[in-house]
N, C-alpha and C positions, 0 to 999 in steps of 0.2 A: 786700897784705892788705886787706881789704875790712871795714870797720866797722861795725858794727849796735847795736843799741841794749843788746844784749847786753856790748858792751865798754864801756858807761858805766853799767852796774848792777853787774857783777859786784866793781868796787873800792867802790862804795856798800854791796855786800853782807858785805863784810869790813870792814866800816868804817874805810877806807883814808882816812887826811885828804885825800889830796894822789890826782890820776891824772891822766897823762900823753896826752894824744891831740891829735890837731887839731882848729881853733877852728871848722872847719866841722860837724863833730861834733856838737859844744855847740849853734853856733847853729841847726844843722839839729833839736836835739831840743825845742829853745824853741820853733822854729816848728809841734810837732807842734797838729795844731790838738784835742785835749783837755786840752794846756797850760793856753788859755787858759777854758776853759771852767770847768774844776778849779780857775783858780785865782780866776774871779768867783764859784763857788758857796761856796770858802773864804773869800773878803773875809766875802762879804754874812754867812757862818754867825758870822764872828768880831764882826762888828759889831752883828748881835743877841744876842751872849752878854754885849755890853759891851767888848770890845777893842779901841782907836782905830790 
């Protein structure tokens, strides 16, 4: 069975607490590189709205 980024949205989309897959999975979608990008442009928005 071959994994995609499809099988770690679709239990996000049913707002599943909990889903089952391998950790390569996970770490492979952390390293997508808009990860990190998306997530310096949400620091910087939160900390000029005032959020520490």
């Amino acid at each position: 069975m071959k994994l995609c980024n499809r099988n770690l949205l679709q239990p996000s989309q049913i707002r599943a607490d909990v889903v089952t897959c391998p950790l390569s999975a996970i770490t492979a979608s952390l390293k997508y590189f808009l990860t990190d990008s998306s997530l310096v442009a949400f620091l910087a928005d939160a900390k000029s709205k005032g959020f520490n």
